[in-house]
C-alpha positions in Angstrom: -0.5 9.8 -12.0 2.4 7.7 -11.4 0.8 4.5 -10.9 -1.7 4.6 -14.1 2.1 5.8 -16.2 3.7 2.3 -14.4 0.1 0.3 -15.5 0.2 1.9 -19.0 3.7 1.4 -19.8 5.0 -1.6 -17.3 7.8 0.3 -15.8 8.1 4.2 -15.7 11.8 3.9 -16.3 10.5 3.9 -19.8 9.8 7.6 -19.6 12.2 10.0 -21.3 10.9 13.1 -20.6 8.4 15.1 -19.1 7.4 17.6 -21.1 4.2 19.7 -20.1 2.2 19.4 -16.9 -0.8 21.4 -16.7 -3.1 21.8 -12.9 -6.1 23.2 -12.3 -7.1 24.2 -8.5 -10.0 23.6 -7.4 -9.8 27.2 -5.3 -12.2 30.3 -3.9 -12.6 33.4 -6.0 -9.5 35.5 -4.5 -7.2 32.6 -3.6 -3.9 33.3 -5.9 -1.3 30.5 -4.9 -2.4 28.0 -7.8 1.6 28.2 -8.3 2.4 27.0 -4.6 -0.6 24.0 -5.0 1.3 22.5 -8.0 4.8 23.0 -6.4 4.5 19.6 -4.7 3.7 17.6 -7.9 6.9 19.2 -9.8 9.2 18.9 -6.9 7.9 14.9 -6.5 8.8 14.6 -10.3 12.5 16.5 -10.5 12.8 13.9 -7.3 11.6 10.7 -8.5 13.3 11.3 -11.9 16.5 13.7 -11.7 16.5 17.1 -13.3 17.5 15.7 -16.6 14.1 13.5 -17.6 11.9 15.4 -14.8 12.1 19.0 -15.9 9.1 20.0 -17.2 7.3 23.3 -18.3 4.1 23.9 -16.4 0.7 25.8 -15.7 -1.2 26.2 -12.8 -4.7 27.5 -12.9 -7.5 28.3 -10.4 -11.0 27.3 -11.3 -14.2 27.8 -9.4 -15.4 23.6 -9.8 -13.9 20.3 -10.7 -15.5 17.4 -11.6 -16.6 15.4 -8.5 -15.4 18.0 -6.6 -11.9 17.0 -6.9 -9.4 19.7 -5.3 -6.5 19.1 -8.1 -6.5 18.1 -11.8 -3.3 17.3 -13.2 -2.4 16.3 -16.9 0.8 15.5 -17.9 2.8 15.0 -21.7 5.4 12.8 -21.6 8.2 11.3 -23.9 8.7 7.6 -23.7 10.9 5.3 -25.0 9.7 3.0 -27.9 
């Protein structure tokens, strides 16, 4: 996610914010960690980008099937700077 924001915008310093990130685990039926699976991402972006601009709100969801059998889905919203 990181490199296609530093493609799209040229340089992620131009990001603000983060304000949503939404993951969907591609898990078995009883598996209940989805939380723990999406910890890495949010810790990686409170480190790359300081408490201030990385805090972010969050879901984490298990689902029985992603598309090309991906294990993790993430989508992000984020503020940038005109």
């Amino acid at each position: 996610m990181l490199g296609s924001l530093k493609r799209e915008l040229g340089s992620l310093d131009r990001i603000t914010g983060w304000c949503r990130v939404h993951g969907m685990v591609n898990s078995a039926l009883r598996f209940t960690e989805t939380p723990a699976v999406m910890n890495g991402f949010s810790e990686l972006i409170l480190e790359v980008f300081g408490p201030e601009i990385g805090r972010h709100a969050r879901t984490a969801i298990g689902v029985a099937a992603l598309p090309l059998n991906f294990p993790v889905e993430i989508e992000a919203e984020v503020m940038i700077e005109g």
